[in-house]
MARZA-55065 format. One record per residue (C-alpha): residue in three letters; x, y, z. Coordinates in steps of 0.02 Angstrom, whole numbers, plus 32768, in hexadecimal, padded with zeros to 4 digits. Example, Ala and Ser with C-alpha at 12.3 -4.5 7.8 and 13.67 -1.06 7.14 Angstrom:
<ALA,<8267,7F1F,8186>>
<SER,<82AC,7FCB,8165>>
***
This chain:
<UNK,<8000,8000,8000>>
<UNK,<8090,8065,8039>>
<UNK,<80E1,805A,7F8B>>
<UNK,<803C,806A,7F2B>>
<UNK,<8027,8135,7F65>>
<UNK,<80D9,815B,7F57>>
<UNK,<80D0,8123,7EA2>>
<UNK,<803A,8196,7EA1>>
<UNK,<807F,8210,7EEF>>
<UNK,<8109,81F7,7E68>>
<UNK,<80A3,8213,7DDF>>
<UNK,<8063,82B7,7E14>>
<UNK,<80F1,830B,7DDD>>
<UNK,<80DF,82DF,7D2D>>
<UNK,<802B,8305,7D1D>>
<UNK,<803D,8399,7D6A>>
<UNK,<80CA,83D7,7CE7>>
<UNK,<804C,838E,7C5E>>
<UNK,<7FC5,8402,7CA5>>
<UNK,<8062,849C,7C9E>>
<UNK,<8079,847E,7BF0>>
<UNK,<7FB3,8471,7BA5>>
<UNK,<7F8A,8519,7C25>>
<UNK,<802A,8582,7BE5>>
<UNK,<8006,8531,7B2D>>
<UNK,<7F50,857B,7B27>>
<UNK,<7F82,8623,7B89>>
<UNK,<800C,8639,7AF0>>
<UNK,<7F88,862D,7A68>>
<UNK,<7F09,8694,7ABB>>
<UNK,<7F33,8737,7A98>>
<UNK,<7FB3,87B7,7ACC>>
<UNK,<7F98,8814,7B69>>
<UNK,<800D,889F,7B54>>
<UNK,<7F72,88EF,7AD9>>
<UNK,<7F0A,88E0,7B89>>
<UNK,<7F81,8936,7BDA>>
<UNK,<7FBC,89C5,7B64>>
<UNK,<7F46,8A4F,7B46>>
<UNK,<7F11,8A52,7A71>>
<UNK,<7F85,8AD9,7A50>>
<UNK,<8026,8AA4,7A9D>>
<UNK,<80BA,8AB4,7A2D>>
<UNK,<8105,8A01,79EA>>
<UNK,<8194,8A22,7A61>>
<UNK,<814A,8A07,7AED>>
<UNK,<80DF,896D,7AC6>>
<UNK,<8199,892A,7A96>>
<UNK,<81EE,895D,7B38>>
<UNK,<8157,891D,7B92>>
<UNK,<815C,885E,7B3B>>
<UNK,<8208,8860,7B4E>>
<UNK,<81F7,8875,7C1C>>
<UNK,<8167,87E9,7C2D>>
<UNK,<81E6,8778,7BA2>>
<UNK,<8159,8771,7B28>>
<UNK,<81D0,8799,7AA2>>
<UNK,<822F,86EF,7ABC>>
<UNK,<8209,863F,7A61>>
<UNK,<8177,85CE,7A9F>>
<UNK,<81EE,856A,7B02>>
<UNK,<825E,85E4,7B43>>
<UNK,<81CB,862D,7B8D>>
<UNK,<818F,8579,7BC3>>
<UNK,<8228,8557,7C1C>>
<UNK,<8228,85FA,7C71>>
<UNK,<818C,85E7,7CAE>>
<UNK,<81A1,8530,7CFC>>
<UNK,<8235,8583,7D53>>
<UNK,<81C7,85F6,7D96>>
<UNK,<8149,857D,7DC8>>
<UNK,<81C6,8508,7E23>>
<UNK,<81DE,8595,7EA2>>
<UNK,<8122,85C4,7EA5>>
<UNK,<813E,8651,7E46>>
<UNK,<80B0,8670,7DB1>>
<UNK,<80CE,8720,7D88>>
<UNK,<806D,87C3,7DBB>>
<UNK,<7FC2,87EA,7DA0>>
<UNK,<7FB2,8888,7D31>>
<UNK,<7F04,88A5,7D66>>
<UNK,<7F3B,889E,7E22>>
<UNK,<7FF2,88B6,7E1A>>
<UNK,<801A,882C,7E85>>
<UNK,<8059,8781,7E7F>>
<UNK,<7FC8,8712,7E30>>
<UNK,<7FDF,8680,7EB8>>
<UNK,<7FB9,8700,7F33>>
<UNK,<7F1E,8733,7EF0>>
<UNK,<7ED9,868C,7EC8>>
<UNK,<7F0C,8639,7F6C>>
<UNK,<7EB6,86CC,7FBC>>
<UNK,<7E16,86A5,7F5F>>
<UNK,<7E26,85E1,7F7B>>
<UNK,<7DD9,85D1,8031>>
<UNK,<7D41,8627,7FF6>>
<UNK,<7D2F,85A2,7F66>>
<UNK,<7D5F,8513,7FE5>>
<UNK,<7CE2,855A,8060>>
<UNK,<7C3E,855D,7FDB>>
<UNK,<7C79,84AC,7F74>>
<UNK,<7C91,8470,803E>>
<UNK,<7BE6,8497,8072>>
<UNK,<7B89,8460,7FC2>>
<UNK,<7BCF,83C2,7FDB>>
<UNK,<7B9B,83B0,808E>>
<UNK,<7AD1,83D9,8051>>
<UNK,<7ADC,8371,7FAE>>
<UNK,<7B2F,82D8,8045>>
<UNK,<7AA2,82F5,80B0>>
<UNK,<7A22,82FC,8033>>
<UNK,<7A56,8282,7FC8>>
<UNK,<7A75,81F6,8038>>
<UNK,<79CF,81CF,808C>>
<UNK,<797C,81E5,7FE3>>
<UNK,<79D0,8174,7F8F>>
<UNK,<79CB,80EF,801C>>
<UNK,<7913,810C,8013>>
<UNK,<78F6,810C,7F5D>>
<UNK,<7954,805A,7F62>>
<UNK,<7908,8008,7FE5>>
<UNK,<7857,804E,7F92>>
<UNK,<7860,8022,7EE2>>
<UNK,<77EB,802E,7E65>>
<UNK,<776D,80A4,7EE6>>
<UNK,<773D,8142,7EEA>>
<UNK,<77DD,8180,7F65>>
<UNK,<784B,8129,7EEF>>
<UNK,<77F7,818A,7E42>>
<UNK,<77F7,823B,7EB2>>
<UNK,<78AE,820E,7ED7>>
<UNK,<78F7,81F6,7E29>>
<UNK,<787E,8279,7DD4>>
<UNK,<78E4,82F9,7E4F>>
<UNK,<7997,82BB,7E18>>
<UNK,<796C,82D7,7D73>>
<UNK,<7923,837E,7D82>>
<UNK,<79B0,83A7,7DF6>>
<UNK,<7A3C,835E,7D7E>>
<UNK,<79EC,83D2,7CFD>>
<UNK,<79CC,847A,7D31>>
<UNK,<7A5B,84D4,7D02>>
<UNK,<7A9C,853A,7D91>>
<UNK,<7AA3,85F4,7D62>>
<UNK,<79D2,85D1,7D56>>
<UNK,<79D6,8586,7DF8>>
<UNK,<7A3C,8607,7E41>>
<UNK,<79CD,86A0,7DEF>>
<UNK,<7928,8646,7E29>>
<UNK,<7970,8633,7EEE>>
<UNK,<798E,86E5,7EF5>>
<UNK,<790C,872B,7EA8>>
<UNK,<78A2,86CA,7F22>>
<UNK,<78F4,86AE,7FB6>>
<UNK,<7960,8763,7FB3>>
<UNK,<78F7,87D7,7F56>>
<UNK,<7847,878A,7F80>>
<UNK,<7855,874C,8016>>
<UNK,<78ED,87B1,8078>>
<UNK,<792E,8706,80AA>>
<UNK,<79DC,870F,807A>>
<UNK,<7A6C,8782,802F>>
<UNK,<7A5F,879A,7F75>>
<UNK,<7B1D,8781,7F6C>>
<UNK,<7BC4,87AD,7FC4>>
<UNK,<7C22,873E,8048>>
<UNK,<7C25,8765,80FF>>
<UNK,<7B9C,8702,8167>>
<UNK,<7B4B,864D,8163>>
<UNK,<7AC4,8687,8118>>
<UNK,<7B17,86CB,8078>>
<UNK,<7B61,8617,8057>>
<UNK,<7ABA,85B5,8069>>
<UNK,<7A73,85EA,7FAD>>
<UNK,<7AFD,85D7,7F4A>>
<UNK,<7B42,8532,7F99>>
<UNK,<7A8D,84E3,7F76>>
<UNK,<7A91,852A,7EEB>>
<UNK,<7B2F,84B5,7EB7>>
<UNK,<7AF5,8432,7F34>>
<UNK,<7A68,8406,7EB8>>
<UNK,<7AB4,83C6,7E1D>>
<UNK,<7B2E,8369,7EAA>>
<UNK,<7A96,8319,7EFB>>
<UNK,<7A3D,82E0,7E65>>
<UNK,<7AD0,828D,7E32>>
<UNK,<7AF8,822E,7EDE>>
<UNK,<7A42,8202,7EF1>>
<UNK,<7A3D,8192,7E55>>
<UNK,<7AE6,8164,7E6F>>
<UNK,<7AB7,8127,7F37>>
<UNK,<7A12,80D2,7EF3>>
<UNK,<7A68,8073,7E6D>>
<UNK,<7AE3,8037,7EE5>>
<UNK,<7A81,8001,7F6D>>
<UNK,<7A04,7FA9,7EF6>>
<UNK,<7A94,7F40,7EB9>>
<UNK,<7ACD,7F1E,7F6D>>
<UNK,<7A1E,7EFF,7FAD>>
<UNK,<7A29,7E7F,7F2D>>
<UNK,<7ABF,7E20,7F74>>
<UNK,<7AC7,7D74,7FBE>>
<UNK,<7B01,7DC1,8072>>
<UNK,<7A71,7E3C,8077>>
<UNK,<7A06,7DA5,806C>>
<UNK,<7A55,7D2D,80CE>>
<UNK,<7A4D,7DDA,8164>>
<UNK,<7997,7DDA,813B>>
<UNK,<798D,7D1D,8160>>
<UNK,<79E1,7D34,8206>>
<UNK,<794D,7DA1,8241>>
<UNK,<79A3,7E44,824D>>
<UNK,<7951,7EDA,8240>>
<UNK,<793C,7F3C,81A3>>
<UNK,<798E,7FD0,81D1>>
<UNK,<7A2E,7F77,8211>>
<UNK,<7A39,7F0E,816E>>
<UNK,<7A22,7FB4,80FE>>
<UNK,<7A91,8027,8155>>
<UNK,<7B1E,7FC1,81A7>>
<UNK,<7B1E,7F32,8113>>
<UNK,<7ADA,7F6C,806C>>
<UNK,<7AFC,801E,8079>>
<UNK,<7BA5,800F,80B5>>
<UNK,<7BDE,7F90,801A>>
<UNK,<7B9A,8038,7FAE>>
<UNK,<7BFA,80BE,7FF4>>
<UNK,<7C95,80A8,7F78>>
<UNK,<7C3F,80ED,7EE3>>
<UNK,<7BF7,816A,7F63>>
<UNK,<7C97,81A5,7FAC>>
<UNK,<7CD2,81A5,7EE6>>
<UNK,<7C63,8238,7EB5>>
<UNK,<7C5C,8271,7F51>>
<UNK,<7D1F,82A9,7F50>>
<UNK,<7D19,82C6,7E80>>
<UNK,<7C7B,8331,7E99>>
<UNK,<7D01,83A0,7F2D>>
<UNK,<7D85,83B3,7EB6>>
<UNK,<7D2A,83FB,7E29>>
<UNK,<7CBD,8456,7E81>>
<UNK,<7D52,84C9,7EAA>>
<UNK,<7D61,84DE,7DD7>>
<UNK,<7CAA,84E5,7DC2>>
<UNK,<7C66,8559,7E37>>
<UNK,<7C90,85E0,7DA5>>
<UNK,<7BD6,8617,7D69>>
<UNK,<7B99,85EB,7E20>>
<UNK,<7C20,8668,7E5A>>
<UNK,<7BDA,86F3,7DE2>>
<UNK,<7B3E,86DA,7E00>>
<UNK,<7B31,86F3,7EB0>>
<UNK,<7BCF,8767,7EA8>>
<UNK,<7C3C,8700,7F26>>
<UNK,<7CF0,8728,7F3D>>
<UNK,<7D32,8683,7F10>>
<UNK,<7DB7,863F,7E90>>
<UNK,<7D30,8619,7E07>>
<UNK,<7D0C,86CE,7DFA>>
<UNK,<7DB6,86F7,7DF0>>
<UNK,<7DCB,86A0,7D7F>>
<UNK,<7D43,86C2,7D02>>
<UNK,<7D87,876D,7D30>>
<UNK,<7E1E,8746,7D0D>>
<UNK,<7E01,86F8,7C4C>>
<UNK,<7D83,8799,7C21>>
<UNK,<7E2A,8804,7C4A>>
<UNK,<7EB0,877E,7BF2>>
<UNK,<7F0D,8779,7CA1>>
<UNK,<7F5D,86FD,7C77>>
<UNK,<7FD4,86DF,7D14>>
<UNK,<7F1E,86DB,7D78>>
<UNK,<7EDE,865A,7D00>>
<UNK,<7F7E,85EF,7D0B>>
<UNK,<7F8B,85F8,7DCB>>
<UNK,<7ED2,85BD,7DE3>>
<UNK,<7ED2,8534,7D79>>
<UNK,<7F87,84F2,7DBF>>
<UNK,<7F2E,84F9,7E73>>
<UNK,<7E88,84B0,7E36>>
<UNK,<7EF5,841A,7DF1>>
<UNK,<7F5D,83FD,7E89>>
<UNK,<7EB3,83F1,7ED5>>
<UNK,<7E69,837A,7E5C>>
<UNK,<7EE2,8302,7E7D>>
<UNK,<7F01,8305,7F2E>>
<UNK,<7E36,82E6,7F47>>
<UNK,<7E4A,8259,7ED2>>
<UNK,<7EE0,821B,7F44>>
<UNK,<7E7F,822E,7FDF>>
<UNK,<7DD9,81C0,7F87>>
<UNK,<7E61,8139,7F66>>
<UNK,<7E97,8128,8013>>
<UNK,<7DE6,8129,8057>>
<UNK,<7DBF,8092,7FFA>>
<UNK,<7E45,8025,8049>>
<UNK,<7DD1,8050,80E3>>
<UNK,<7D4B,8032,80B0>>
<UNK,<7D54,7F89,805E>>
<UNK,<7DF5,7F25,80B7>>
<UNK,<7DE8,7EBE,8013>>
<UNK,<7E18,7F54,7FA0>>
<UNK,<7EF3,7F28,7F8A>>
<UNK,<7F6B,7FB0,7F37>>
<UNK,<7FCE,7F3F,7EB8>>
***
């Protein structure tokens, strides 16, 4: 087991220059920012002088090289929108991500969970049809609408909540349901499919056989034999949430790293854009990391070849 995660540990490093070279390739063909940051009428002089200070004027792989360099000390240039170093800014911004993707995925847990138990262990009736009409309507709302609709009901309407901002409890609950939806309506289906093939097992019915009670054999047999694929999502669904809070960011005008970065590609700030996605990565894979060693918990039977 040991030597399994080193070797995964291992291979971080090459993914994560992989990921270096496909962000820097797609910030060099996007466009030059010195026009963003030069006024129309400035002589050809000083858009030179300026291209030759960020190294713009070099080859593709001088530039390449240069920047890994820069990356290995943590270094990802300035921000010319904030004159500051990027990975400032964008680990600034991160705990306000980690905090909304942290508390979606707590209310899509909670909700998700007991429904899809239920809609298992009730198939085919009318708690089981209610069940999987809402993770379908859930799954396909897109989230902008859902985010528009919650305000304009529960901010403007009613006065229940914030309209946007970040400061209290209350101005997280909307936009983290907001995301916790989709998330929900994908574990529910997920759960139910799961249990209904464990429910199916030999060692649910032999429990069964042995008198136990329903609720023991659901929840402490069947249900824990289905929380791999649960814990799967589950940790996949906190990674990406932290790259795909972007249009729930906007709407609800939280001060997180998806709005900086949407921000950040409008204004072609490019050492933003390349900080966020580098962090987002790292994230990515150390959640995918942390799923693998929760499932040598919880199935003993799971070995790391």
């Amino acid at each position: 087991m040991n030597n399994y995660f080193v070797r995964r540990i291992l291979q971080i490093i090459p993914v994560l220059f992989i990921i270096s070279f496909i962000v820097f390739t797609l910030v060099f063909v996007a466009g030059d920012p010195v026009s963003l940051m030069l006024p129309d009428d400035a002589p050809p002089e000083a858009r030179e002088e300026l291209m030759e200070t960020m190294g713009l004027n070099e080859p593709f792989i001088v530039q390449y090289i240069t920047y890994v360099g820069n990356m290995l000390q943590g270094d990802f240039g300035d921000s010319y929108r904030f004159n500051q170093p990027a990975l400032d800014i964008v680990l600034d911004r991160l705990p306000a991500t980690l905090e909304l993707a942290i508390f979606a995925i707590v209310i899509a847990t909670v909700v998700a969970i007991p429904l899809g138990i239920w809609s298992a262990t009730k198939q085919n009736t009318s708690l089981d049809l209610i069940a999987t009409g809402a993770a379908v309507v859930g799954k396909a709302m897109p989230n902008f609408w859902l985010g528009i609709m919650l305000i304009l009901l529960f901010s403007v309407t009613l006065g229940m909540f914030p309209v946007s901002g970040r400061g209290t409890a209350m101005h997280v609950i909307l936009p983290a349901i907001t995301l916790a939806t989709g998330i929900a309506a994908e574990m529910t289906r997920l759960i139910r499919s799961s249990m209904l093939d464990s429910l199916s097992q030999d060692y649910v019915r032999t429990a069964r056989s042995k008198g136990l009670r329903d609720r023991i054999v659901v929840y402490k047999h069947a249900f824990r034999n289905s929380l791999i694929p649960v814990v799967t999502i589950t940790f996949l669904q906190t990674s990406t949430l932290v790259g795909g809070t972007l249009i729930t960011e906007t709407v609800f005008a939280w001060p997180g790293l998806g709005q900086l970065l949407i921000q950040a590609v409008n204004t072609r700030d490019m050492a933003i854009v390349q900080a966020s996605v580098f962090i987002i990565a790292i994230l990515v894979i150390v959640m995918n990391l942390i799923a693998d060693i929760l499932y040598r918990f919880l199935d003993p039977r799971i070995k790391y070849n």
